[in-house]
Kinemage of the C-alpha trace (Angstrom):
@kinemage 1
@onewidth
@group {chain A} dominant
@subgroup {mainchain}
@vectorlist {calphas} color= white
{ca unk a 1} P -13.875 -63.475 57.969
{ca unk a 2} L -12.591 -60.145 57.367
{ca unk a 3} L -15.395 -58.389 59.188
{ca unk a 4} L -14.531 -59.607 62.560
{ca unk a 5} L -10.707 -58.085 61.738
{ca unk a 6} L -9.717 -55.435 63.376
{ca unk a 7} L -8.487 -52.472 61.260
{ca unk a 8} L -5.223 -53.410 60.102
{ca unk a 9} L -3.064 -56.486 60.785
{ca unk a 10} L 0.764 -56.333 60.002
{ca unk a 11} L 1.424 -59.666 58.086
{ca unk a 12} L 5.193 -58.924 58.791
{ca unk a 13} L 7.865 -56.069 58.967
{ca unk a 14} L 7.065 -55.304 55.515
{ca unk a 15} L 2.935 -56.336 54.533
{ca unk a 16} L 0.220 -54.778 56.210
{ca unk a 17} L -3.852 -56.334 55.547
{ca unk a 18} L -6.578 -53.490 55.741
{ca unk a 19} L -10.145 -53.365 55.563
{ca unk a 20} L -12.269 -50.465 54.357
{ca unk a 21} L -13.119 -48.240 52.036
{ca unk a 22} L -10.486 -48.854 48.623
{ca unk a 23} L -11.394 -45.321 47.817
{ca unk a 24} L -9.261 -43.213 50.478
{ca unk a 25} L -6.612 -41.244 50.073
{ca unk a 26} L -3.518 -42.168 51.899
{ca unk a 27} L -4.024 -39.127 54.334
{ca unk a 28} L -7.556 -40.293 54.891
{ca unk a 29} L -6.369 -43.867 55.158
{ca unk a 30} L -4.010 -42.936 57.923
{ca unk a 31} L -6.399 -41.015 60.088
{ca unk a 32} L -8.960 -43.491 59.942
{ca unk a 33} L -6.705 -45.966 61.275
{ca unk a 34} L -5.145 -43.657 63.947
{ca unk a 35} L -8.676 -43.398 64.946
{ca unk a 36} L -9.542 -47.039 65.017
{ca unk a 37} L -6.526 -48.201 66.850
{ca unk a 38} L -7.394 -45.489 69.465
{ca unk a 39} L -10.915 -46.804 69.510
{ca unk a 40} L -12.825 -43.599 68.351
{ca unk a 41} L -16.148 -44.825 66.754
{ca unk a 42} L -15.899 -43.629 63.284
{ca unk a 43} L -19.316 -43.677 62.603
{ca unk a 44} L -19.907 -41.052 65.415
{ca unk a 45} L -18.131 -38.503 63.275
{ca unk a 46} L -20.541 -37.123 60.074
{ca unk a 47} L -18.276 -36.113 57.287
{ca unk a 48} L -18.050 -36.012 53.716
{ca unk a 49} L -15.831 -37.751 51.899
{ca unk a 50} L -14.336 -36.446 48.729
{ca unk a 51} L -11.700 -38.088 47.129
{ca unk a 52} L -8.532 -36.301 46.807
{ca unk a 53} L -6.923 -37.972 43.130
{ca unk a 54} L -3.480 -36.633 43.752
{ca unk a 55} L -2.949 -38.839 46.913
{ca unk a 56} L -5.164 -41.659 45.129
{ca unk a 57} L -1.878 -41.775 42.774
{ca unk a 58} L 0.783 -44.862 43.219
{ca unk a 59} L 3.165 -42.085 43.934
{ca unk a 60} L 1.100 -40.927 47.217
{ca unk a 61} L 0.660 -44.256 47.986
{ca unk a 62} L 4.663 -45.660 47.665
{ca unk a 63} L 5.742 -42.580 49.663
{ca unk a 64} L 3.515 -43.192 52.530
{ca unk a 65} L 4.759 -46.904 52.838
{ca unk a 66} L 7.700 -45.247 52.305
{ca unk a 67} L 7.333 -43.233 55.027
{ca unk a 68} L 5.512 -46.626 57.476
{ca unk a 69} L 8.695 -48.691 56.668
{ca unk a 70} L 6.783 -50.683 54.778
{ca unk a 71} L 6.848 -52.005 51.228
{ca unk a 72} L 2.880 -53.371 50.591
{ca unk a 73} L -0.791 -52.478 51.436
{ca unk a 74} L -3.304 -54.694 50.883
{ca unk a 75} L -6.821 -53.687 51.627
{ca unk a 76} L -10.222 -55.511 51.394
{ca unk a 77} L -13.085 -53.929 51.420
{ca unk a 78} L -17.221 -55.148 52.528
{ca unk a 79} L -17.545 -55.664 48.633
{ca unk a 80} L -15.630 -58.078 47.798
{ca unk a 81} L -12.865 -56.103 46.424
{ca unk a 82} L -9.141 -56.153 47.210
{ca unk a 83} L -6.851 -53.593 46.282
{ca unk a 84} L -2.959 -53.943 46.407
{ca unk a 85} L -0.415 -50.830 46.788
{ca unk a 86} L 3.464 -51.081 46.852
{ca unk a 87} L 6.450 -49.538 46.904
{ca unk a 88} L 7.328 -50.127 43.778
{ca unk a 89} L 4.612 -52.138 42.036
{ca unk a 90} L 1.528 -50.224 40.441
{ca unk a 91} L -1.696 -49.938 42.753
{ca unk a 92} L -3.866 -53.135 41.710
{ca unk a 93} L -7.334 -53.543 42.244
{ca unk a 94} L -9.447 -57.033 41.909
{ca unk a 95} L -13.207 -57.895 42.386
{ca unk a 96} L -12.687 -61.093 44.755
{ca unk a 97} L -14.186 -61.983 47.722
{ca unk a 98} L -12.352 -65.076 48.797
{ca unk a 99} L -8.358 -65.168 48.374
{ca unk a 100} L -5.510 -66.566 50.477
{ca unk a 101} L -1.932 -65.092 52.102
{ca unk a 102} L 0.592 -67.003 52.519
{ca unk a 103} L 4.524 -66.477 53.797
{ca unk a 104} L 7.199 -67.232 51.333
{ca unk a 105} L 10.792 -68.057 52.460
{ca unk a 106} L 12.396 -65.000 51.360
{ca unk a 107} L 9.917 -62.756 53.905
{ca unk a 108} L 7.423 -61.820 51.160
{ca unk a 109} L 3.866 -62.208 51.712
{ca unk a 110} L 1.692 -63.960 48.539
{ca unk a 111} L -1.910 -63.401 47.707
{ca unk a 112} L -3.206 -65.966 46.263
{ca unk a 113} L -6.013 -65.877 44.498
């Protein structure tokens, strides 16, 4: 399942899988993944969140990919909800809690659903 996932998982050169919070920000996103792949505890560090809309926005989100030479983020969160970014597809978010990846000939990664 994805609880016993580590943070992140790059699918391939292009496709990284997430888990957490759907809400973040890109920034926020990023250092909360810096943190887990250095193994800081996040839950040791008390902070409020407030979401920052401008880097919510598919534009924040395509230039950071952008920036991670990569073209798609998909995150899952505990919910059951999985939200898809890309570089130049509109954010997409889906109440699901069981769906399926698979590797396509051409290097893409599919979700199916």
């Amino acid at each position: 399942t994805m609880r016993t996932f580590p943070a992140a998982l790059l699918l391939n050169s292009r496709t990284m899988l997430a888990t957490g919070d759907l809400n973040l920000s890109s920034s926020d996103f990023e250092r909360k993944l810096r943190d887990a792949l250095a193994g800081r505890d996040p839950s040791s560090v008390e902070e409020e969140f407030v979401p920052n809309k401008e880097d919510q926005a598919t534009e924040a989100w395509s230039a950071w990919l952008q920036r991670q030479g990569l073209s798609r983020l998909l995150r899952h969160d505990s919910r059951g909800a999985l939200r898809s970014d890309g570089v130049t597809t509109k954010a997409a978010r889906l109440e699901i809690q069981n769906f399926r990846l698979k590797g396509m000939a051409d290097g893409q990664v599919d979700v199916d659903l």
